[in-house]
TORKOL-4160 file (C-alpha; in steps of 0.2 Angstrom, whole numbers, padded with zeros to 4 digits, m for minus):
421
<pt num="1" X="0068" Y="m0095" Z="m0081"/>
<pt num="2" X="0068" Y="m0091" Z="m0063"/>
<pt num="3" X="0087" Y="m0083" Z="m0065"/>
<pt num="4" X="0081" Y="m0071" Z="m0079"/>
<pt num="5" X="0067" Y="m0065" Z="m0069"/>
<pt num="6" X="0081" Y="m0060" Z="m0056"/>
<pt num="7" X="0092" Y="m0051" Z="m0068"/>
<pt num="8" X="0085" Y="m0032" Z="m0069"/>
<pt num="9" X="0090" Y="m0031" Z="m0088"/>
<pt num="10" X="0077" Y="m0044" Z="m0090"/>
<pt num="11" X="0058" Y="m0035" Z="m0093"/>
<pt num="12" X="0043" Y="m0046" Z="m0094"/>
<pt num="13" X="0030" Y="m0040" Z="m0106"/>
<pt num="14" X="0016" Y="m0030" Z="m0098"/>
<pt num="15" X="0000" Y="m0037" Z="m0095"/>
<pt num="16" X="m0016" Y="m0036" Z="m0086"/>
<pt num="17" X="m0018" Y="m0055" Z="m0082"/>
<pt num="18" X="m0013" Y="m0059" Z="m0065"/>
<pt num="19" X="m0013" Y="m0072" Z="m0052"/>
<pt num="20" X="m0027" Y="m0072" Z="m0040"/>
<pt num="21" X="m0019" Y="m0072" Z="m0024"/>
<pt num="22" X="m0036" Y="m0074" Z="m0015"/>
<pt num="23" X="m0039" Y="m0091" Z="m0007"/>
<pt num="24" X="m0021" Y="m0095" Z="m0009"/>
<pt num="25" X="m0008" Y="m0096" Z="0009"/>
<pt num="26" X="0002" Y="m0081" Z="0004"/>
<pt num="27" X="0014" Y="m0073" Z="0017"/>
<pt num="28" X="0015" Y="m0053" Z="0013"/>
<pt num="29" X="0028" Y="m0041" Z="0018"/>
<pt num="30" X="0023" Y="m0022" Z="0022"/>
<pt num="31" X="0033" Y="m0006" Z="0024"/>
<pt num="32" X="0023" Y="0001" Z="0037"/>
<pt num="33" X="0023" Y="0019" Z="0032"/>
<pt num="34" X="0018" Y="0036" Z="0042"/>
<pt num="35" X="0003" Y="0035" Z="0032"/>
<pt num="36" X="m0004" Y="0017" Z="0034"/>
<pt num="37" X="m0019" Y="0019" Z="0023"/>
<pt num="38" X="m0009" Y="0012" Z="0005"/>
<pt num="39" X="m0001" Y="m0003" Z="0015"/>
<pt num="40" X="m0019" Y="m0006" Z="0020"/>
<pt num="41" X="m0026" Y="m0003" Z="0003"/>
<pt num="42" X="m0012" Y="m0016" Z="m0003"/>
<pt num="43" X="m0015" Y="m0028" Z="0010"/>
<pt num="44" X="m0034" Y="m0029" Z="0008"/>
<pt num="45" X="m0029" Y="m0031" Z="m0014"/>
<pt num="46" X="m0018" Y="m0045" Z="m0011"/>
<pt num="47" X="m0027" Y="m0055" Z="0001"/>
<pt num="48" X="m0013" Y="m0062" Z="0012"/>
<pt num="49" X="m0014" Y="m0077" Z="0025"/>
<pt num="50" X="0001" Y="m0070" Z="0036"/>
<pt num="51" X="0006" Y="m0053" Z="0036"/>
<pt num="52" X="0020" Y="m0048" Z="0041"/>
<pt num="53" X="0023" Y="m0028" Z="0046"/>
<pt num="54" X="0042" Y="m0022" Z="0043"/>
<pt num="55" X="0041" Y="m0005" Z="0057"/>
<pt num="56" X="0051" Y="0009" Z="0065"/>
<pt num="57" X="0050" Y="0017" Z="0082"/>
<pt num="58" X="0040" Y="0033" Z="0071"/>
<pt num="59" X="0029" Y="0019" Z="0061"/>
<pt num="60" X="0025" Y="0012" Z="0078"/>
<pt num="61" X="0008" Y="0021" Z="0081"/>
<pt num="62" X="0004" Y="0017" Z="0063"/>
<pt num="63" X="0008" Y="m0001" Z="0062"/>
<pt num="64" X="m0003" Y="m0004" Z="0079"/>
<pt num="65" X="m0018" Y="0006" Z="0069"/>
<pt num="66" X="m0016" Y="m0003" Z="0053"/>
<pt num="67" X="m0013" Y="m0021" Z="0063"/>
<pt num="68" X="m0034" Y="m0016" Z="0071"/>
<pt num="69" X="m0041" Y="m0013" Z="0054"/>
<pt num="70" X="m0032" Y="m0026" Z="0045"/>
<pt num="71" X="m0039" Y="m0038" Z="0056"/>
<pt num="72" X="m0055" Y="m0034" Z="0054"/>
<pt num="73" X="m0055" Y="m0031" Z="0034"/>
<pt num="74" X="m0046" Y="m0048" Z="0033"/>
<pt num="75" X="m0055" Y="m0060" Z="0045"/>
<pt num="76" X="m0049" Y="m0069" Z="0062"/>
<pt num="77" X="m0039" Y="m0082" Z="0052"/>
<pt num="78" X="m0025" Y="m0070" Z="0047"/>
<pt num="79" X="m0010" Y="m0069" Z="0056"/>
<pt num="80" X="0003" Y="m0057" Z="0060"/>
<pt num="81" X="0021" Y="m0055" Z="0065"/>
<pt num="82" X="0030" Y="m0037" Z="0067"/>
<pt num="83" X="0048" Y="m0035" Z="0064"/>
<pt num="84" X="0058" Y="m0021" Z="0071"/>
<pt num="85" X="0070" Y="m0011" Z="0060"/>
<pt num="86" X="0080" Y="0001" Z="0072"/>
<pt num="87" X="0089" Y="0013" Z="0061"/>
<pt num="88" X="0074" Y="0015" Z="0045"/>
<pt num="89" X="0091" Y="0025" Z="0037"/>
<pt num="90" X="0104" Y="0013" Z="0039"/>
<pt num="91" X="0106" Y="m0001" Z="0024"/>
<pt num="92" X="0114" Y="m0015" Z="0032"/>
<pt num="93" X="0101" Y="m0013" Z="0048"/>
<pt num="94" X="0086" Y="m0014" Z="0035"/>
<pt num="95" X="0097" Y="m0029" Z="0025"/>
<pt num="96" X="0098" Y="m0039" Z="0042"/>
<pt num="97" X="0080" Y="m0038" Z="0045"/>
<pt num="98" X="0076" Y="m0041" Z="0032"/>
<pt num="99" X="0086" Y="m0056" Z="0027"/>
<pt num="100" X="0083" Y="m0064" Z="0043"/>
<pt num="101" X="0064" Y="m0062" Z="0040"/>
<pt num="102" X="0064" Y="m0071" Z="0023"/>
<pt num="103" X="0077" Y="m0084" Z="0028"/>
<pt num="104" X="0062" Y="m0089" Z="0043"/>
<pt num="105" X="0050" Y="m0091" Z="0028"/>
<pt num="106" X="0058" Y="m0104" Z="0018"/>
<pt num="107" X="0049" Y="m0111" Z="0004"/>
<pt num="108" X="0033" Y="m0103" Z="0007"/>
<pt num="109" X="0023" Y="m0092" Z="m0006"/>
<pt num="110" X="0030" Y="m0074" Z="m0001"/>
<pt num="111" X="0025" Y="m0057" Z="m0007"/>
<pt num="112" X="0033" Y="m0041" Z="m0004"/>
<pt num="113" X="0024" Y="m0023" Z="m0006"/>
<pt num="114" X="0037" Y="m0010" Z="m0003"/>
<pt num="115" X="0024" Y="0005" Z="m0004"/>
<pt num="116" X="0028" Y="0013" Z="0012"/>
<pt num="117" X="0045" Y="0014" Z="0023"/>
<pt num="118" X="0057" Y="0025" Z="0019"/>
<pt num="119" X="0068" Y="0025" Z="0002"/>
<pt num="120" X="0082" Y="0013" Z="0011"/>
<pt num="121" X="0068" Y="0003" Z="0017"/>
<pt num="122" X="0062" Y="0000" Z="0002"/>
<pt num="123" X="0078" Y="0000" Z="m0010"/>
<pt num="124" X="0083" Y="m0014" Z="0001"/>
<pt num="125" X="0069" Y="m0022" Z="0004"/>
<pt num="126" X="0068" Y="m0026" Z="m0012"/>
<pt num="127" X="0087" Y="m0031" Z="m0014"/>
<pt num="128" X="0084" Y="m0043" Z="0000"/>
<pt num="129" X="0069" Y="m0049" Z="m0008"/>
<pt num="130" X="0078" Y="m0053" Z="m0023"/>
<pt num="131" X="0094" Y="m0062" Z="m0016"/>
<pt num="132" X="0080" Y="m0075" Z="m0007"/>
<pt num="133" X="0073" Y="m0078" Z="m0026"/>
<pt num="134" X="0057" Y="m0069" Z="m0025"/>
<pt num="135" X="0049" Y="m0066" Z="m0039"/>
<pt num="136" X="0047" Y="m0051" Z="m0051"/>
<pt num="137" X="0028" Y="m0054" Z="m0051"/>
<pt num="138" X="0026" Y="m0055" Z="m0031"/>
<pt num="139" X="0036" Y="m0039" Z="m0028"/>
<pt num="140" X="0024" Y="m0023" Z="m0028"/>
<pt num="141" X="0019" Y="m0007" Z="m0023"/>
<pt num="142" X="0005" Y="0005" Z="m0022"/>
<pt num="143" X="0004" Y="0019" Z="m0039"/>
<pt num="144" X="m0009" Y="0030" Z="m0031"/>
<pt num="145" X="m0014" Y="0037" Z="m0047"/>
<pt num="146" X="m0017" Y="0056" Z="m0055"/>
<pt num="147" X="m0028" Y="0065" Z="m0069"/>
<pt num="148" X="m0024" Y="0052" Z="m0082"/>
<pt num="149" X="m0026" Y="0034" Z="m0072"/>
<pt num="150" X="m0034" Y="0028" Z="m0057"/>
<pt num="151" X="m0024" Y="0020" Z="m0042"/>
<pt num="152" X="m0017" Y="0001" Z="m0046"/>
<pt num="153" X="m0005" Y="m0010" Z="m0039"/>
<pt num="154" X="0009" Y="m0012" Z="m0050"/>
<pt num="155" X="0020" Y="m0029" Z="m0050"/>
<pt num="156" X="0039" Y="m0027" Z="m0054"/>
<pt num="157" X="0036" Y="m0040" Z="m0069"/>
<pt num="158" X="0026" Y="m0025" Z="m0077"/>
<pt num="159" X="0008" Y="m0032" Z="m0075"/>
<pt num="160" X="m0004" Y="m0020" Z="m0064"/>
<pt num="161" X="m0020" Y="m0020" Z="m0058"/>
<pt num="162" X="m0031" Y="m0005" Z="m0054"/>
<pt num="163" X="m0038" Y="m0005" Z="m0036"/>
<pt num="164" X="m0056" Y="m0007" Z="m0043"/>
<pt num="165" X="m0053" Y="m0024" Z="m0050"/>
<pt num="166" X="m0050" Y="m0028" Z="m0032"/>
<pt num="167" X="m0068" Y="m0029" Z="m0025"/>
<pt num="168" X="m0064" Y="m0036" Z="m0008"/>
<pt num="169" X="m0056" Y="m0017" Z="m0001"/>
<pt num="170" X="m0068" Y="m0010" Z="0013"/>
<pt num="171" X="m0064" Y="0009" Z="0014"/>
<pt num="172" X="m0075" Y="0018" Z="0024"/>
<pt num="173" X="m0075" Y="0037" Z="0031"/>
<pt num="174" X="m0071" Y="0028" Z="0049"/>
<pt num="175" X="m0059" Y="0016" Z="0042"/>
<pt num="176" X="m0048" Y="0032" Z="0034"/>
<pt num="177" X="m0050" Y="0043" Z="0052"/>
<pt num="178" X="m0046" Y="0026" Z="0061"/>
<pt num="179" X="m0033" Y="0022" Z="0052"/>
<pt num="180" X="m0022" Y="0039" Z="0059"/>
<pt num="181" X="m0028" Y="0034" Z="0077"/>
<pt num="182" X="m0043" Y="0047" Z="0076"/>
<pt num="183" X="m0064" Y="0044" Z="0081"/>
<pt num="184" X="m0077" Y="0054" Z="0074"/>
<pt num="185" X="m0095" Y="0059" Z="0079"/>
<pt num="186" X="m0107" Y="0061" Z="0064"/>
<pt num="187" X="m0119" Y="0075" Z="0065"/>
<pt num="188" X="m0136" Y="0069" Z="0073"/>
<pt num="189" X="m0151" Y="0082" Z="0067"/>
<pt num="190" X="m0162" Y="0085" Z="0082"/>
<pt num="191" X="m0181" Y="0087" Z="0075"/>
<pt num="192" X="m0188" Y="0099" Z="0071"/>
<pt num="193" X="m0170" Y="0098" Z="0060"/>
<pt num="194" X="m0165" Y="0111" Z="0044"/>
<pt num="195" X="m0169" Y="0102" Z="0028"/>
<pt num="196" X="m0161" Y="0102" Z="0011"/>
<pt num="197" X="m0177" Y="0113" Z="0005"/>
<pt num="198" X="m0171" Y="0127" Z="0019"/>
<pt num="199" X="m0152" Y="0126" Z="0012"/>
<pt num="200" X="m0160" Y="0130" Z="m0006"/>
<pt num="201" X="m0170" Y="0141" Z="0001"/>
<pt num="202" X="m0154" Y="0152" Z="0009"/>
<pt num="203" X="m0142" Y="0149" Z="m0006"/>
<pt num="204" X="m0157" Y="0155" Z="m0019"/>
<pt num="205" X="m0157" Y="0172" Z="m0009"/>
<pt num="206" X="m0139" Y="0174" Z="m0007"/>
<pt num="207" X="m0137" Y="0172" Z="m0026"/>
<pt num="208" X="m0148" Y="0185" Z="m0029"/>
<pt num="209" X="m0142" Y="0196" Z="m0014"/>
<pt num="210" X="m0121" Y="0188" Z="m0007"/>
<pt num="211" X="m0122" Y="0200" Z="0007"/>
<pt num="212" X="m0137" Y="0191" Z="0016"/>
<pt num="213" X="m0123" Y="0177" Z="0018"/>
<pt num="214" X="m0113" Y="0189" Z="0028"/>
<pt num="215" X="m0131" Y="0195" Z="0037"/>
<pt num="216" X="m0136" Y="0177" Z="0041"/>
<pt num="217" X="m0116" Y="0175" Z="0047"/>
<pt num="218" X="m0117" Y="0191" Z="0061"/>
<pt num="219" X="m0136" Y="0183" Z="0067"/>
<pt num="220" X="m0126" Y="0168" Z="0070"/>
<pt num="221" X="m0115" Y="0177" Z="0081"/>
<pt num="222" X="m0128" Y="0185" Z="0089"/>
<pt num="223" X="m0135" Y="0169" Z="0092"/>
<pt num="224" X="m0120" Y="0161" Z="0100"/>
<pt num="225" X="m0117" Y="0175" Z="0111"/>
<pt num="226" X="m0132" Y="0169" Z="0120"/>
<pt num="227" X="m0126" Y="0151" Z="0125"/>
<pt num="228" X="m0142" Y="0146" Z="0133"/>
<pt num="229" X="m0157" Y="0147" Z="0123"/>
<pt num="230" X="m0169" Y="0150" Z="0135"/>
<pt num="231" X="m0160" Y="0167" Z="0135"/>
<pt num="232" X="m0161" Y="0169" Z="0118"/>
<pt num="233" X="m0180" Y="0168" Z="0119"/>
<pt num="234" X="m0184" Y="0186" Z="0118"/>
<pt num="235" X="m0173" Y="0191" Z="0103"/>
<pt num="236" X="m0176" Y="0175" Z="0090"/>
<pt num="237" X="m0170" Y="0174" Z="0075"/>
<pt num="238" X="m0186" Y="0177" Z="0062"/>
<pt num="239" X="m0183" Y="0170" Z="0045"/>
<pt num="240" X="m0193" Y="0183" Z="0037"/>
<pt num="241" X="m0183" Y="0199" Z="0042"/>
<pt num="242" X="m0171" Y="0192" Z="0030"/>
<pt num="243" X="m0181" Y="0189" Z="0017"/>
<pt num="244" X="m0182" Y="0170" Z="0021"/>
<pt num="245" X="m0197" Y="0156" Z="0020"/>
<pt num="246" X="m0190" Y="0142" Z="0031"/>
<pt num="247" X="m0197" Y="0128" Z="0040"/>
<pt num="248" X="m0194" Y="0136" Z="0053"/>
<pt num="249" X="m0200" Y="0152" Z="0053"/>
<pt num="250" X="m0193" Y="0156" Z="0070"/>
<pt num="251" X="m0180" Y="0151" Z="0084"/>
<pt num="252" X="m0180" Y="0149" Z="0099"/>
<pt num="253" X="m0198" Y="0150" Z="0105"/>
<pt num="254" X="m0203" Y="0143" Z="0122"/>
<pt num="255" X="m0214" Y="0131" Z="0114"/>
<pt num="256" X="m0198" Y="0123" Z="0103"/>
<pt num="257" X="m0188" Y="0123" Z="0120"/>
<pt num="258" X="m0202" Y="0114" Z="0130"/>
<pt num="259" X="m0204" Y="0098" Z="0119"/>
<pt num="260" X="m0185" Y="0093" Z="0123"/>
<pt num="261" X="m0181" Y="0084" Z="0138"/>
<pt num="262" X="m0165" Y="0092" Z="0146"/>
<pt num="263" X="m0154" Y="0105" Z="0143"/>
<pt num="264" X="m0141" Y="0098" Z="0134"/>
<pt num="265" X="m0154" Y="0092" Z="0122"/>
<pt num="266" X="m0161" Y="0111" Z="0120"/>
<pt num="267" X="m0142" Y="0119" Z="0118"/>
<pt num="268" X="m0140" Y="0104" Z="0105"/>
<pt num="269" X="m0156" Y="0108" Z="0093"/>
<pt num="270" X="m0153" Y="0127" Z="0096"/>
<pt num="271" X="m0132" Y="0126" Z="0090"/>
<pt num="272" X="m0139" Y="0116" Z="0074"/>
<pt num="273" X="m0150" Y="0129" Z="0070"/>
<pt num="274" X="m0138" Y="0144" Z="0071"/>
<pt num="275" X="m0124" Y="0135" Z="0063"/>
<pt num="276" X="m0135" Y="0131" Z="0047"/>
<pt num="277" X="m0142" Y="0148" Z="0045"/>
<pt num="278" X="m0125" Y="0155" Z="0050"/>
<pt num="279" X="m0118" Y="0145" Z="0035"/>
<pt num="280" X="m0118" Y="0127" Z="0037"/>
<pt num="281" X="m0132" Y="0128" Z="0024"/>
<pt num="282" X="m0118" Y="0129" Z="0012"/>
<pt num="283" X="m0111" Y="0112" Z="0018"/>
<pt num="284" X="m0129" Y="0105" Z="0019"/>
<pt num="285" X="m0133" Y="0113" Z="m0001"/>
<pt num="286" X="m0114" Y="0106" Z="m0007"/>
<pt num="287" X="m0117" Y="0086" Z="m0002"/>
<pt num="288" X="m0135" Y="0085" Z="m0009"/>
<pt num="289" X="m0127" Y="0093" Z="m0025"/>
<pt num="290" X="m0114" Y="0078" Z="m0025"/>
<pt num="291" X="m0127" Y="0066" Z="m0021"/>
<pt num="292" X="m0135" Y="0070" Z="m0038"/>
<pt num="293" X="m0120" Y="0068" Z="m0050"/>
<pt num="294" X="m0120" Y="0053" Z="m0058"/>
<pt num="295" X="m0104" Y="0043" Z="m0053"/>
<pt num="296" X="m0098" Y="0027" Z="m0057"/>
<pt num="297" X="m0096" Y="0020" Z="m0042"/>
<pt num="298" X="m0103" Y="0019" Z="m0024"/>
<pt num="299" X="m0099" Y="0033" Z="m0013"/>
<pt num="300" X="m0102" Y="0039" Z="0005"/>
<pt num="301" X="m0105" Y="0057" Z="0007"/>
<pt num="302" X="m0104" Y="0064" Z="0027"/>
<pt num="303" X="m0109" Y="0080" Z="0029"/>
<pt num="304" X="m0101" Y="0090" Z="0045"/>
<pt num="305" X="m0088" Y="0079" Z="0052"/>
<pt num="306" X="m0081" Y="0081" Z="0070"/>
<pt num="307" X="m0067" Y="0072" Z="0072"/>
<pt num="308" X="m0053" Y="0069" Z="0087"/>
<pt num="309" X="m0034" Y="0063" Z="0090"/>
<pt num="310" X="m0025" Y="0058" Z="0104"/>
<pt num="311" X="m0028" Y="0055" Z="0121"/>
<pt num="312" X="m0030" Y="0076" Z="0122"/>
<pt num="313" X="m0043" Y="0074" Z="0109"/>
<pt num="314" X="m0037" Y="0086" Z="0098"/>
<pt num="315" X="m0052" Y="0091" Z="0087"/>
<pt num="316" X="m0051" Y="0089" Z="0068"/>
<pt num="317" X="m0066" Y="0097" Z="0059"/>
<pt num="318" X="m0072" Y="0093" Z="0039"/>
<pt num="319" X="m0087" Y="0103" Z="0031"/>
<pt num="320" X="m0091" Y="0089" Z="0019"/>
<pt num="321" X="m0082" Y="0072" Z="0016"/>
<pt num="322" X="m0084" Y="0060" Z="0003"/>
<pt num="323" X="m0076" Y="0043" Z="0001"/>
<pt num="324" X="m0078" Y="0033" Z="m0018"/>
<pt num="325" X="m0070" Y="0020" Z="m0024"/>
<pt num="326" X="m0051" Y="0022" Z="m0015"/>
<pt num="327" X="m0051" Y="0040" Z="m0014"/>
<pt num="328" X="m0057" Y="0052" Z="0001"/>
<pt num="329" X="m0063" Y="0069" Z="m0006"/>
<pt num="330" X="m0062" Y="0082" Z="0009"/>
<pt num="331" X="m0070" Y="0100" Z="0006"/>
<pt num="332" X="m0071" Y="0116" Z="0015"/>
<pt num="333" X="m0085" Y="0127" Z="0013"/>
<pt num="334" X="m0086" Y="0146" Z="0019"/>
<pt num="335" X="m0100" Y="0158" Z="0015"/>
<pt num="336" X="m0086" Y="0172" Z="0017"/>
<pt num="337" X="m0078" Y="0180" Z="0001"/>
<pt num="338" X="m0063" Y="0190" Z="0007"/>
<pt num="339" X="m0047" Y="0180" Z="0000"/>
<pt num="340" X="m0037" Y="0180" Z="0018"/>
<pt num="341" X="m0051" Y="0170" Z="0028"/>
<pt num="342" X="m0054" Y="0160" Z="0010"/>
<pt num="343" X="m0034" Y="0155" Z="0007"/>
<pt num="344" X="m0032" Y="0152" Z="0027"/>
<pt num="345" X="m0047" Y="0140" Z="0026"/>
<pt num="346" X="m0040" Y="0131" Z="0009"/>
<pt num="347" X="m0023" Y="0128" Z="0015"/>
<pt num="348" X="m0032" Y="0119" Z="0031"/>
<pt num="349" X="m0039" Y="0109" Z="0021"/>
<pt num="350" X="m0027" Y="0105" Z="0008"/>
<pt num="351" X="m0016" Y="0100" Z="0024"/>
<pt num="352" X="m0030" Y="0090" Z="0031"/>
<pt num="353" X="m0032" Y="0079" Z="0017"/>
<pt num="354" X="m0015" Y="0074" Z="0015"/>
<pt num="355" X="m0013" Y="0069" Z="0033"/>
<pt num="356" X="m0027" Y="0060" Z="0033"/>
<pt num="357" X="m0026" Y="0051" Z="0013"/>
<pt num="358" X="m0009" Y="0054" Z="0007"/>
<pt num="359" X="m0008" Y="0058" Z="m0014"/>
<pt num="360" X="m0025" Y="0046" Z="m0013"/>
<pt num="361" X="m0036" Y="0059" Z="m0004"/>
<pt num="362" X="m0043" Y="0075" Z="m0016"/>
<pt num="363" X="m0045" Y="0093" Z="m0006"/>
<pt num="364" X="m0057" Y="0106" Z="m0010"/>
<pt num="365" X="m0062" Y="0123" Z="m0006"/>
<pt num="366" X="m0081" Y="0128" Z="m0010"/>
<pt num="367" X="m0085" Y="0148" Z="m0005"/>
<pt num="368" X="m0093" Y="0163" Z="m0012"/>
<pt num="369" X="m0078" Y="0173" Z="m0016"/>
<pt num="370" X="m0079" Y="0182" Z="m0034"/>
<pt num="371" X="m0069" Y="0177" Z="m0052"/>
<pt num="372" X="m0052" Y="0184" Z="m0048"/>
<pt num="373" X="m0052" Y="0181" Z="m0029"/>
<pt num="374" X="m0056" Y="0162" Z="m0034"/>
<pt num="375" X="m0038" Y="0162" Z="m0047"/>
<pt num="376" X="m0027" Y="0171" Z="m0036"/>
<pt num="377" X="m0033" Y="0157" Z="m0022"/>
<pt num="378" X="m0030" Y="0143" Z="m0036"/>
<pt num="379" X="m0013" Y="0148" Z="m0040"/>
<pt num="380" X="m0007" Y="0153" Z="m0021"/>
<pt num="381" X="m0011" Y="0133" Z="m0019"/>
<pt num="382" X="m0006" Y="0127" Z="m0035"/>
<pt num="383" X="0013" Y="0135" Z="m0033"/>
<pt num="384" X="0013" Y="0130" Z="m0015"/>
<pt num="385" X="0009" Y="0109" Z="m0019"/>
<pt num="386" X="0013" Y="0110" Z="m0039"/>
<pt num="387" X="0008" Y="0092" Z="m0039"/>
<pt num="388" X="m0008" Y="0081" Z="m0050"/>
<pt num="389" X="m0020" Y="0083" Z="m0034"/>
<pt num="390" X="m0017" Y="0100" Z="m0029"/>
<pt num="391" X="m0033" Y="0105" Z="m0019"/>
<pt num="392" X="m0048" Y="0115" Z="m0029"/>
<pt num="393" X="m0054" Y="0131" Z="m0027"/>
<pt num="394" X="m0074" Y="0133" Z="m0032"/>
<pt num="395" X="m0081" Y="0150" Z="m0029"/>
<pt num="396" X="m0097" Y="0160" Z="m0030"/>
<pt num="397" X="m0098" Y="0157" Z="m0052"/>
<pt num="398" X="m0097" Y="0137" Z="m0049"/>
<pt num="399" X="m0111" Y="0138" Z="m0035"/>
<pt num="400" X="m0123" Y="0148" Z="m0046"/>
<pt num="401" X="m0118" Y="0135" Z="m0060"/>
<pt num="402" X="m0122" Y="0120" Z="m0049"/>
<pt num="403" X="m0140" Y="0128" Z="m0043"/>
<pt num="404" X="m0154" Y="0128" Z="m0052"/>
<pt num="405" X="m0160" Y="0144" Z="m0042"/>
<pt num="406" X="m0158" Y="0154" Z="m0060"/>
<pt num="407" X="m0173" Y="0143" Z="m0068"/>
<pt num="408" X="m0159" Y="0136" Z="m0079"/>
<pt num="409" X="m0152" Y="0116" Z="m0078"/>
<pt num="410" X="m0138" Y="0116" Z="m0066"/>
<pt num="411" X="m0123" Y="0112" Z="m0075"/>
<pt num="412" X="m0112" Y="0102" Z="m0060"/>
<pt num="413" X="m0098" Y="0098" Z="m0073"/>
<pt num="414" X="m0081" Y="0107" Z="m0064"/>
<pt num="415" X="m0089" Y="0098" Z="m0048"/>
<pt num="416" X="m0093" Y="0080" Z="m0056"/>
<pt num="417" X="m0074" Y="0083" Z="m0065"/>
<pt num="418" X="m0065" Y="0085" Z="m0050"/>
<pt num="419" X="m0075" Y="0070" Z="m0041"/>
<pt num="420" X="m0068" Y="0058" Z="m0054"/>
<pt num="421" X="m0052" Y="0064" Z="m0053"/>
């Protein structure tokens, strides 16, 4: 029986029933990839005792990140050993490794997730895999999904699991950022803080009038320019020149600068303020909304992520991020509606969410732009990626759908569809 599972003309009826892996001392073998987040996804499905993670000299950065998280997603009892493969595009380099890696194995329990790696890596993994009789049902790689399934692990005897049935996967926004050798900073609010009433307030008044956005935009600026806000003291900004009724009605005022202790505390509160009015109400507005659909499962919604790489510490910025279920969902949002500063803030985007999630991550732009401007954005992007998860372009007609400013229900349907997606 063993023989036909070995012969590829030999396919085993599809099924949904598969060994539990979990409890049992399993050895697994991963492909460390340049994106190590579906060998991590794939490790933590599968549960292994001993992992072992094939690498290049250009997977070396990655393997060492996904060697951190995997030893904290998996526990102190797992253990780890790190072949070497010198040329990732020479066969019979892969074959050697390979081979002498499961010939050290013997008769112990050996799974093989050929996910990551290049296309020799993983051809001959699998070749190699094969000549040591493993079996069809412990070979696997990670199917990362589109529109018409979700993400599952697929076993080369035709059975497949969907990443949700594994339960036991901690994803989280600072495991997805660690995982490409990047910290974050989440925002902190300094009282007295913007509040979600404030952003409704702004996006109920730009609906009625877009070119306050662009108004509140150049007071931003105007704030900025100050850099200290004890300077700024004698020109505030009033809310109700612009038609506003905010919780705070006024910034800065000696008063508000005296109840913080230092200065970096005071250019701290004061940046937050002129950032939200200046359109980080948008951003604000946006990850309530998505905090009201209805979703299936459980998600975790950052709003205004500050991230940084390398020892230089390269700064990476995301308006909104959303982690749910396997899939990270990075979005963009501009008050501005001219398609040049809308298409160089999507692509941005678009690009930042594939670095950082692969085909499992989801991209978004959110702005203010009008009907057509939004489909000539949609189909720039669409003929540029052409591929299931190509990045989303909302503009000002899906906003106004999404509020409730109007007295009508907001219909958050595009926004919920895309979520799911």
């Amino acid at each position: 029986m063993e023989e036909e599972r070995d012969d590829p003309s030999v396919q085993a009826e599809p099924s949904t029933e598969l060994p539990d892996n979990r409890g049992v001392m399993t050895d697994l073998i991963l492909l460390v990839g340049s994106n190590p987040l579906p060998n991590y996804l794939s490790a933590c499905a599968l549960r292994p005792s001993r992992v072992a993670l094939v690498y290049t000299d250009e997977t070396r950065e990655a393997k060492d990140q996904l060697r951190r998280r995997l030893e904290c997603a998996l526990g102190k009892g797992v253990t780890f050993e790190e072949p070497f493969v010198e040329d990732a595009t020479c066969a019979t380099t892969v074959r050697r490794v390979l081979d002498s890696l499961l010939s050290d194995y013997g008769d112990r329990n050996v799974l093989l997730n050929y996910t990551g790696g290049t296309k020799v890596m993983a051809a001959h993994a699998r070749l190699a895999f094969c000549s040591s009789k493993g079996r069809w049902e412990d070979a696997s790689y990670l199917d990362e999904g589109d529109v018409h399934h979700e993400a599952r692990l697929r076993f080369d005897d035709g059975n497949s699991k969907p990443l949700s049935y594994y339960r036991e996967i901690p994803l989280k926004l600072g495991t997805v950022l660690a995982l490409h050798g990047i910290t974050h900073r989440p925002r902190a609010p300094r009282d007295p803080a913007p509040t979600t009433d404030d952003a409704r307030e702004i996006l109920c008044k730009v609906l009625a009038d877009p070119s306050l956005a662009r108004a509140l935009h150049c007071e931003r600026e105007r704030l900025q320019g100050f850099r200290n806000p004890n300077n700024a003291r004698s020109e505030p900004f009033q809310a109700n020149r612009h038609g506003l009724t905010l919780s705070l009605p006024e910034f800065p005022t000696s008063e508000q600068l005296a109840q913080l202790e230092n200065a970096n505390e005071r250019k701290s509160w004061y940046r937050q303020w002129y950032a939200f009015i200046g359109g980080g109400w948008l951003e604000e507005w946006l990850g309530a909304q998505i905090q009201e659909l209805d979703l299936a499962s459980a998600q975790e919604i950052t709003v205004g992520v500050n991230a940084y790489r390398g020892k230089k510490k390269a700064q990476l910025e995301v308006d909104v991020v959303v982690v749910r279920g396997h899939r990270s969902y990075f979005v963009s949002c501009t008050t501005d509606t001219s398609k040049h500063l809308c298409k160089s803030k999507l692509f941005e985007v678009a690009v930042r969410s594939r670095q950082l999630g692969g085909d499992l991550a989801r991209a978004a732009l959110v702005c203010l732009a009008d009907d057509s401007t939004v489909s000539a954005l949609q189909t720039d992007v669409d003929d540029v990626w052409g591929a299931s998860n190509t990045t989303r372009v909302f503009g000002l007609s899906d906003v106004r759908a999404w509020s409730d400013c109007e007295g009508k229900q907001p219909n958050r349907y595009s926004l919920k569809a895309w979520m799911e997606s």
